[in-house]
KELOMAR-545290 format. One record per residue (C-alpha): residue in one letter; x, z, y; residue number from 1. Coordinates in Angstrom, 2 decimals, always signed. Layout:
<nodes>
r/east/up/north/k
a/X/Z/Y/NUM;
...
</nodes>
This chain:
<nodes>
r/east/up/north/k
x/-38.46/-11.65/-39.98/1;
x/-37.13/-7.94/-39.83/2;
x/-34.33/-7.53/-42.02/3;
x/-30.98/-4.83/-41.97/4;
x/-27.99/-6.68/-42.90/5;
x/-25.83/-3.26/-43.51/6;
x/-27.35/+0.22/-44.66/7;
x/-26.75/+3.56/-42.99/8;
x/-22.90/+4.42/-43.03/9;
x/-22.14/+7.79/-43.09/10;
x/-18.75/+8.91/-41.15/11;
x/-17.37/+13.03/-42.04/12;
x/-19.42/+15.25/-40.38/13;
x/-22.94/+13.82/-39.92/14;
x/-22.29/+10.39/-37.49/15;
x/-23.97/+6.98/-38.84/16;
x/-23.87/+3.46/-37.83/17;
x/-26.43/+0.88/-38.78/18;
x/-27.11/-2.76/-37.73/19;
x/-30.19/-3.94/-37.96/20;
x/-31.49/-8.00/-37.60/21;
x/-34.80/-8.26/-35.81/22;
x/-34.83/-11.40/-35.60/23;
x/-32.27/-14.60/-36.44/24;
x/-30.38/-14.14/-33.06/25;
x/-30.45/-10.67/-32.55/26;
x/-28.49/-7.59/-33.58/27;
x/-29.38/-4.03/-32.93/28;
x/-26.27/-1.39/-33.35/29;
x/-27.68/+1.70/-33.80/30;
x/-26.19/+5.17/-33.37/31;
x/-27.00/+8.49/-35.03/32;
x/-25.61/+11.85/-35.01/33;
x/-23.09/+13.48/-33.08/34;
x/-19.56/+10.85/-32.05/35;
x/-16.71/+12.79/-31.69/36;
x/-13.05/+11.95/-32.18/37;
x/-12.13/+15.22/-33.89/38;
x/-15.29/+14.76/-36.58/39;
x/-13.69/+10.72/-37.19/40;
x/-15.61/+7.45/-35.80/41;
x/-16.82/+4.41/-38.03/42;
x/-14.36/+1.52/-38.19/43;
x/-16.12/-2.11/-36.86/44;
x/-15.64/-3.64/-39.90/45;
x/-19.63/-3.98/-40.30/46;
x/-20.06/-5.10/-36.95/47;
x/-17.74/-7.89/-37.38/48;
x/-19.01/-8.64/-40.89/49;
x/-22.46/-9.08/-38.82/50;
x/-21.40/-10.75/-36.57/51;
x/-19.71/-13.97/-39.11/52;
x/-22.93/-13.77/-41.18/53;
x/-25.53/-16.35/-40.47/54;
x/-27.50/-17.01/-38.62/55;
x/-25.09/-16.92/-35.58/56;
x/-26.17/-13.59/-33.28/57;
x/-26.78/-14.93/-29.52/58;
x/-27.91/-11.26/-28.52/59;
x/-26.38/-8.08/-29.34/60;
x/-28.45/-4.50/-28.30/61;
x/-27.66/-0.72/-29.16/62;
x/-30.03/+1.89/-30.05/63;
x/-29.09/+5.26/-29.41/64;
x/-31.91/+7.36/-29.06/65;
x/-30.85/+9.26/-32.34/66;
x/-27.43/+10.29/-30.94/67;
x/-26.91/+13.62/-30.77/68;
x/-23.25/+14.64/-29.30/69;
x/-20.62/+12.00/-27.92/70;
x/-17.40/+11.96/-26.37/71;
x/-14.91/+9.26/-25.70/72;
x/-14.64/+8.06/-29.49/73;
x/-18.41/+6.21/-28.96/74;
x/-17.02/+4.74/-25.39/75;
x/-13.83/+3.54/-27.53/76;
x/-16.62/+2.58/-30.55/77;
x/-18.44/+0.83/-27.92/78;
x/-15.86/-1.12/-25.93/79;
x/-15.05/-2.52/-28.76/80;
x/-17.95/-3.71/-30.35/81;
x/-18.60/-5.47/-26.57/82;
x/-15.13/-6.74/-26.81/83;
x/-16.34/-8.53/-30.07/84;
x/-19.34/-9.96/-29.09/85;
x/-18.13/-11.35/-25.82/86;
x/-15.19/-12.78/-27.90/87;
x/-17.64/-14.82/-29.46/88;
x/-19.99/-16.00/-26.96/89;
x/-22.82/-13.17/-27.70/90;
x/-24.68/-12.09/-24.76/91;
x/-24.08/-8.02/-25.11/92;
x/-26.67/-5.92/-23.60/93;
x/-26.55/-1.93/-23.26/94;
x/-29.75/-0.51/-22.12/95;
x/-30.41/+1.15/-24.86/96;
x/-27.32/+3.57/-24.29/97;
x/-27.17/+6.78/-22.34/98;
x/-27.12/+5.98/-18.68/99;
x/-24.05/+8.25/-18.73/100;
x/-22.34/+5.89/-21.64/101;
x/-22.98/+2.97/-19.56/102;
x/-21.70/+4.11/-16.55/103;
x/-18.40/+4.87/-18.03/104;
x/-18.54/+1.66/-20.21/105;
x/-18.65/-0.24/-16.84/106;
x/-15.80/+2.04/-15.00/107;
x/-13.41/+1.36/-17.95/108;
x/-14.41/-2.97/-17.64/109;
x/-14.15/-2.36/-13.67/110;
x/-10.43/-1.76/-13.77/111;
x/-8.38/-4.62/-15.66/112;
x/-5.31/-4.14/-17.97/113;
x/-2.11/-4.18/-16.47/114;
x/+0.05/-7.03/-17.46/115;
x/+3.52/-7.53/-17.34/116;
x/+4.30/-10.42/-14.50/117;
x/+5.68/-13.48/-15.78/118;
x/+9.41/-13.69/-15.67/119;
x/+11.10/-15.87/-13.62/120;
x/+13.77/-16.77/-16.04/121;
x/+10.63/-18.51/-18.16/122;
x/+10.69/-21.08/-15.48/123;
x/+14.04/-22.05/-14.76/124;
x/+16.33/-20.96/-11.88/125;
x/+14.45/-24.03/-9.37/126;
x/+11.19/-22.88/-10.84/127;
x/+11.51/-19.19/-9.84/128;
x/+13.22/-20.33/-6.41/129;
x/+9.81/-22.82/-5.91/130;
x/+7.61/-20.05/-6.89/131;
x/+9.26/-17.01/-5.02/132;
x/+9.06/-19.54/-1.99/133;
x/+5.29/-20.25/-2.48/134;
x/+4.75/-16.74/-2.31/135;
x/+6.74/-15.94/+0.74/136;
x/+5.22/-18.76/+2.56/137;
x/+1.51/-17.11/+1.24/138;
x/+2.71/-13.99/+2.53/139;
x/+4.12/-15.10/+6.05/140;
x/+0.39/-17.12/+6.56/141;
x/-1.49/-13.82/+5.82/142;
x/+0.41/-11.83/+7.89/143;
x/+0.11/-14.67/+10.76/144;
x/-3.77/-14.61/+10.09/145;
x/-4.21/-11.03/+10.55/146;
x/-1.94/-10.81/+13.40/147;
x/-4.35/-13.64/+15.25/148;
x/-7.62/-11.05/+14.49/149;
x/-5.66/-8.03/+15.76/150;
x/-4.60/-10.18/+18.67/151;
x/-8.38/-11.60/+19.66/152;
x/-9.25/-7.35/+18.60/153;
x/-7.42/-6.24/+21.63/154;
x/-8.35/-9.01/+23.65/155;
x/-12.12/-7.18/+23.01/156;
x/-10.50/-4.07/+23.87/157;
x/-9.58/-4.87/+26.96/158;
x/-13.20/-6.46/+27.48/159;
x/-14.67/-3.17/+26.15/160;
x/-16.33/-4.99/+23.41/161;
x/-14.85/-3.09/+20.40/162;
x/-16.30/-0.18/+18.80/163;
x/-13.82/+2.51/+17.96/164;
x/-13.66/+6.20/+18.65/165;
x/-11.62/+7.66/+21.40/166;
x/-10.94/+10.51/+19.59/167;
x/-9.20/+8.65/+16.38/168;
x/-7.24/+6.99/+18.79/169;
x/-5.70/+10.23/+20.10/170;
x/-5.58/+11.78/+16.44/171;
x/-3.30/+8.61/+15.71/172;
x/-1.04/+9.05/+18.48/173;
x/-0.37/+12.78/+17.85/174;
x/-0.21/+12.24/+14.13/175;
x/+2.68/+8.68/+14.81/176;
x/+4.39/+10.62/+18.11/177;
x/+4.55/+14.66/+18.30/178;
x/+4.29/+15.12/+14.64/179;
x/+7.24/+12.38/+13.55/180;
x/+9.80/+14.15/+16.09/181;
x/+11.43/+16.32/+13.63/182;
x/+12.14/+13.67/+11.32/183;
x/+13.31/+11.14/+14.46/184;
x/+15.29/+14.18/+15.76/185;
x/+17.12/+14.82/+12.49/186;
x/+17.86/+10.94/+11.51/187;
x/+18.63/+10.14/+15.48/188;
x/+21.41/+13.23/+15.52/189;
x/+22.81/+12.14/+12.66/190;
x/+23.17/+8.11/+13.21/191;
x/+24.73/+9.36/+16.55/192;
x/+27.18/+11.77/+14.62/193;
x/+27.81/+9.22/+12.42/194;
x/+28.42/+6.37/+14.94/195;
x/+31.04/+8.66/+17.19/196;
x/+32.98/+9.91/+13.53/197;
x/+33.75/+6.27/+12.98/198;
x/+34.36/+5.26/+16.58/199;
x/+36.84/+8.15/+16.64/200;
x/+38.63/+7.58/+13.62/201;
x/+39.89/+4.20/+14.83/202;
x/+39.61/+4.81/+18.55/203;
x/+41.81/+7.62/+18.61/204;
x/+44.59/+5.57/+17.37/205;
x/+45.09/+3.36/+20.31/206;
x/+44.44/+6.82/+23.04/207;
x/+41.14/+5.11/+23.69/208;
x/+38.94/+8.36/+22.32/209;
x/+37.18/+8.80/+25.62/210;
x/+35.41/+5.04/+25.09/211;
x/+33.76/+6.96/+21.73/212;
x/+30.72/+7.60/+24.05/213;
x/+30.70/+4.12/+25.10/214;
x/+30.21/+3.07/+21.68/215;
x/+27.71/+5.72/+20.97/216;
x/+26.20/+5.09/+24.22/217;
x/+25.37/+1.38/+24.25/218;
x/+25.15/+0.99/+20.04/219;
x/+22.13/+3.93/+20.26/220;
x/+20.73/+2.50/+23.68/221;
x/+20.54/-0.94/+22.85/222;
x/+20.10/-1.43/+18.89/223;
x/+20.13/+1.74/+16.91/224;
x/+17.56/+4.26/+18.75/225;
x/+14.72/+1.39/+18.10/226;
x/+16.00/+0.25/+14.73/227;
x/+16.44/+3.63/+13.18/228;
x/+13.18/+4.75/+14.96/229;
x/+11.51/+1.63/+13.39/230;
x/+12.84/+2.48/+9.76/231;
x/+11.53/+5.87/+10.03/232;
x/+8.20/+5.38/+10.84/233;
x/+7.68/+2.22/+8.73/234;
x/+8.79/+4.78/+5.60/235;
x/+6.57/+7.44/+7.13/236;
x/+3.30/+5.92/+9.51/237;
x/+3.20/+2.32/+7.63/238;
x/+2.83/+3.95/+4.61/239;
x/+0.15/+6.36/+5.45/240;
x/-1.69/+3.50/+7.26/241;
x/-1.27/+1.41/+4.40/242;
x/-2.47/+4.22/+1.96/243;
x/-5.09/+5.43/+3.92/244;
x/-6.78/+2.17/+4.42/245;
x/-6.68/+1.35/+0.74/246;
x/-7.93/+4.47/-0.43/247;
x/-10.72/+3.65/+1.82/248;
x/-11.42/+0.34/+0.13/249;
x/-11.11/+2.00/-3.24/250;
x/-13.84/+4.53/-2.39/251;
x/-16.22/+1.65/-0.52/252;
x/-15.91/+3.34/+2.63/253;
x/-14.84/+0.14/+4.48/254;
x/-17.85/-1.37/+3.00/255;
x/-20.22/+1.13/+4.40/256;
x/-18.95/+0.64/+7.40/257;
x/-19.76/-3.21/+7.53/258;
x/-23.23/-1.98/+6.11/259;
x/-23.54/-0.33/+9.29/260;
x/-22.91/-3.20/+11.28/261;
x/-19.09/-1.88/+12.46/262;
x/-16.20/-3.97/+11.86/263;
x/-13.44/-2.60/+10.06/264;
x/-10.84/-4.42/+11.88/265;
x/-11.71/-2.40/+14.96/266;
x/-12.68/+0.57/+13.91/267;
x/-10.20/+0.92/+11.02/268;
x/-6.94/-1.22/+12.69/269;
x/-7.05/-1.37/+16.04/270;
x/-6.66/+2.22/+16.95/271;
x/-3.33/+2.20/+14.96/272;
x/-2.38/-0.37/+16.45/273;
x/-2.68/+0.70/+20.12/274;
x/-1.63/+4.31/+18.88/275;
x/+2.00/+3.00/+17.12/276;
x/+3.12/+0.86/+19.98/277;
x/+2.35/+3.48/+22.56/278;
x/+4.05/+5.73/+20.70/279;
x/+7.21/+3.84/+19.15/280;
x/+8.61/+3.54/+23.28/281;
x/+8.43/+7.00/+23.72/282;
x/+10.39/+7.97/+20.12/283;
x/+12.91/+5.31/+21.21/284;
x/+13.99/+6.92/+24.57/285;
x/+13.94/+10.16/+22.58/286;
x/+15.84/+8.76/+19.72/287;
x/+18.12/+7.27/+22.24/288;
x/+19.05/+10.63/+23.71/289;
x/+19.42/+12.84/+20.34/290;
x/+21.71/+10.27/+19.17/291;
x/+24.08/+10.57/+22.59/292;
x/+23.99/+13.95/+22.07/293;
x/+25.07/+13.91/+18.45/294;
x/+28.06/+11.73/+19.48/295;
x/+28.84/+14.55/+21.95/296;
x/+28.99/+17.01/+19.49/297;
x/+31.28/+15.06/+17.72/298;
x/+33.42/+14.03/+20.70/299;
x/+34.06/+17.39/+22.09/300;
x/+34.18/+19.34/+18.73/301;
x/+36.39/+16.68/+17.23/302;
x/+38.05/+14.50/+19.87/303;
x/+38.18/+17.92/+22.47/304;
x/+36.17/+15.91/+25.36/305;
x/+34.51/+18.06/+28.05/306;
x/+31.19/+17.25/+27.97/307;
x/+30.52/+16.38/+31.55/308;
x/+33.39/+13.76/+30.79/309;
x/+31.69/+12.18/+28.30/310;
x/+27.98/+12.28/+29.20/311;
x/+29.54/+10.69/+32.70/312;
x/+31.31/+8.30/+30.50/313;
x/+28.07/+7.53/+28.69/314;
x/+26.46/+6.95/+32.14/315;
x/+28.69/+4.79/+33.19/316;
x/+28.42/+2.15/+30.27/317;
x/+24.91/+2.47/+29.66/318;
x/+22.39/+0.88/+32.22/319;
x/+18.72/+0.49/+32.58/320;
x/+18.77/-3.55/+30.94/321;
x/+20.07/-2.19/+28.09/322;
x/+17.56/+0.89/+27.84/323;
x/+14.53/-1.77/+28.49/324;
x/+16.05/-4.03/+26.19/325;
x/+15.50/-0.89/+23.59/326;
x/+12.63/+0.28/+24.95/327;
x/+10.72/-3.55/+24.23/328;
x/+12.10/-4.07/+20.96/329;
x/+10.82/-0.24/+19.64/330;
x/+7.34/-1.22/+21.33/331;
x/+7.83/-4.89/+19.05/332;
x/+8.90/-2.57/+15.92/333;
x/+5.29/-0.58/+16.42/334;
x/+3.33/-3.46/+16.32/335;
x/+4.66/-5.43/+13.01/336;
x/+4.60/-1.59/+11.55/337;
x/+1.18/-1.24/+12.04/338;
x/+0.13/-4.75/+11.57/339;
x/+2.01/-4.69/+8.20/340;
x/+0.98/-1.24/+6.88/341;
x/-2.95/-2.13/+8.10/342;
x/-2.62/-5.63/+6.57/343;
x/-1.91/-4.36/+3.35/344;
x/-4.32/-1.67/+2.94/345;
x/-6.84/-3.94/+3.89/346;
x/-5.48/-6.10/+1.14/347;
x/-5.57/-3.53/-1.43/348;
x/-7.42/-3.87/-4.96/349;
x/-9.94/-1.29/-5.46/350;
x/-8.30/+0.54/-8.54/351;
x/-5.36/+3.94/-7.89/352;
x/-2.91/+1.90/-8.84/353;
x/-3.27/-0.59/-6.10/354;
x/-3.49/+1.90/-3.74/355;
x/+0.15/+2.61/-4.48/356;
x/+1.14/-0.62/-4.85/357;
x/+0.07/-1.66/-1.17/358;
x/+2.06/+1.52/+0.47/359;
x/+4.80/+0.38/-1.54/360;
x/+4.70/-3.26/+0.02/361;
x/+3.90/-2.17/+3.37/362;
x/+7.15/+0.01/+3.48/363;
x/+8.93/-3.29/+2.12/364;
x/+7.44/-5.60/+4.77/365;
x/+7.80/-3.49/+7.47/366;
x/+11.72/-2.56/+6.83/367;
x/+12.32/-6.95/+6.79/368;
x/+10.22/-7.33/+9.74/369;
x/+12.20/-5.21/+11.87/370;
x/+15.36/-6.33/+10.47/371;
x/+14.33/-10.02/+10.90/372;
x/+13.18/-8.93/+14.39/373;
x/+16.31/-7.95/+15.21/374;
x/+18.53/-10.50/+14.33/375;
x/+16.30/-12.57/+16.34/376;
x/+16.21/-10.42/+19.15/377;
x/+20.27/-10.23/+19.37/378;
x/+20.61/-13.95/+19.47/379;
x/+17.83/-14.43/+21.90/380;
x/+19.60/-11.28/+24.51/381;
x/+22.87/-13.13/+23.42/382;
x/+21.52/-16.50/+24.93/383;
x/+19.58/-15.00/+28.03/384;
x/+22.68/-12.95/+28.23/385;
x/+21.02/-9.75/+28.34/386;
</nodes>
C-alpha cells in the first residue's frame, strides 16, 4: 500500500524534500524547487529517520522531475543520501535524476578519498623494515616484468612486427637530444668548473696544478659526463614520459588505442625507448667535452695554464676505453630512464593526482637506477680492469 512516511519540508526560498513509501521496500526521495547553496539545503535527518522506520527499505529511488534550479548543494544532498543507503545495505538507484546530476554523482564516486598511509611506527621498527622490503621487492619484480615486454618489443622491432609511427620516433629524439642541450650544456660546464676548483685547491699545493686536467679529464670521461647526463634527463625526459603516459591513461586514450587493435606497449613505449638510448650516447660525448672545457676555464683563468697545455694534458690521460666505457654506461642510463618513466605512467591511476604522483616516482626510480648502475658498473670495470 501507498503511504508517505514524511510530509513536504519546506527549506528558505521555495526547495522541498519529500519521501514517499510505495511499497514496504521501497523509498522514493523526491525533489522540488530550485537547490542552491546560497538559498540553504534540507538536512537528512528525514531520510535517515526513513530509513530506521520499518519495514526495512531494500530499494531507494529519487524523483526529480519537479526540480527547478540546482547546483552543487543537491550533488552534496545527494551523495549523501547514497552514502546512507549503501551504509545500510539499500540498493540506491538514480534514474530518476537529471542525466547531468548523475553524471557528476558518478565523477565524484569515480575518484576515492585520499587517505593518509599507515605509519610505519604503528608496526614496529621490524614491521616497517618487513613491509618497506615487501614493497621494494614488488617494485624490483614490476620493473623486471616490464623490462622483459620492452625487451621481446624490440625483438619485434627488429622483425618489423611492431606498429609505431616513424615520425613519433623522430619527434622523441629531437624533443630527448637537440632540445635538452642547453640544460646538459649548463649542468656539464659547471660539474667541470666545479671538478677543476677542487682539484686545484689541493693540487696546487704539492706544484702538481697541471694534473687538474687529468682529473677533470678522466672523472668527466669516465663517470661524470654519463652520470650527470643521466640525472638530467631522468629529472627532465623521465618525467615527461612518465606524465605524458599517465595523462593518457587518465583521459582513456591508451584504451582507445587497444580498442583499435594497437598495443600500447609499442606504440606508446617503444619509441621512447629507442629514441632515449640513441640519444643519451650522443649527450654523453657532448657532456664529456663541455665539462673539459669548463675545467679549462678554470685552469687557465685560475691556475694560469695555456690552454694548448692543458687540452694536450687532457689528451694524454684520457683514451678511447675510457670514453667507450662512458659512452655504454650513458646508452645503459637511457634505457632504465625510459623503462622507468614509461613503467610508471603506464602504472598510473586514472585520477590528476596520480598523474603527479607517477612523475614523481619515475624521477625517484630513475635517479637510484643510475646510481645503483653505477656502483655496479665501477666494480665490474674495476674487476675486468677497465
Amino acid at each position: 500500500m501507498s503511504s508517505v512516511h514524511d510530509g513536504i519540508r519546506a527549506a528558505p526560498e521555495g526547495n522541498a524534500l519529500s519521501i514517499v513509501r510505495p511499497d514496504d521496500e521501497t523509498m522514493v526521495v523526491r525533489l522540488a524547487g530550485a537547490w542552491r547553496i546560497d538559498r540553504g539545503v534540507p538536512p537528512t535527518a528525514p531520510v535517515v529517520q526513513a530509513l530506521a522506520s520499518p519495514p526495512r527499505v531494500r530499494r531507494l529511488t529519487f524523483d526529480a522531475s519537479a526540480l527547478r534550479d540546482w547546483d552543487s548543494g543537491v550533488l552534496a544532498f545527494l551523495g549523501r543520501v547514497s552514502a546512507l543507503g549503501r551504509a545500510q545495505g539499500v540498493d540506491v538507484e538514480r534514474e530518476g535524476l537529471p542525466s547531468g546530476i548523475q553524471r557528476l554523482l558518478a565523477l565524484s564516486e569515480a575518484v576515492p578519498e585520499a587517505t593518509a598511509r599507515p605509519r610505519l611506527a604503528r608496526l614496529g621498527f621490524l614491521g616497517g623494515v618487513g613491509q618497506a622490503t615487501l614493497a621494494a621487492v614488488a617494485s624490483a619484480v614490476d620493473f623486471l616484468g616490464f623490462l622483459g615486454e620492452v625487451t621481446l618489443g624490440i625483438g619485434r622491432i627488429a622483425r618489423r612486427q611492431a606498429r609505431y609511427r616513424t615520425a613519433d620516433l623522430l619527434l622523441l629524439m629531437q624533443q630527448v637530444g637537440a632540445d635538452a642541450l642547453p640544460i646538459v650544456t649548463l649542468i656539464s660546464f659547471l660539474v667541470g668548473a666545479i671538478l677543476a676548483f677542487v682539484g686545484a685547491v689541493q693540487l696546487e699545493q704539492f706544484g702538481a696544478a697541471i694534473y687538474v686536467a687529468n682529473l677533470v679529464g678522466i672523472a668527466m670521461v669516465r663517470e661524470m659526463g654519463a652520470v650527470m647526463t643521466g640525472i638530467v634527463m631522468a629529472g627532465r625526459s623521465g618525467a615527461s614520459f612518465a606524465a605524458q603516459l599517465a595523462s593518457m591513461k587518465v583521459t582513456q586514450e591508451t584504451d582507445a588505442l587497444t580498442t583499435t587493435g594497437l598495443s600500447p606497449l609499442e606504440f606508446l613505449v617503444l619509441p621512447r625507448v629507442i629514441a632515449l638510448c640513441l640519444m643519451m650516447p650522443l649527450l654523453c660525448l657532448y657532456a664529456d667535452l663541455v665539462g673539459i672545457l669548463g675545467g679549462a676555464a678554470v685552469g687557465t683563468g685560475m691556475l694560469g695554464l695555456p690552454l694548448r697545455t692543458y687540452l694536450q694534458q687532457t689528451a694524454g690521460a684520457v683514451s678511447v676505453g675510457d670514453m667507450a666505457g662512458g659512452v655504454f654506461k650513458a646508452s645503459v642510463y637511457g634505457i632504465l630512464i625510459a623503462i622507468a618513466g614509461c613503467m610508471r605512467g603506464m602504472a598510473s591511476g586514472r585520477s590528476s593526482s596520480a598523474v603527479g604522483e607517477a612523475t614523481t616516482s619515475a624521477v625517484v626510480s630513475s635517479i637510484v637506477l643510475i646510481i645503483t648502475a653505477c656502483g655496479i658498473f665501477s666494480v665490474v670495470f674495476y674487476v675486468l680492469g677497465i
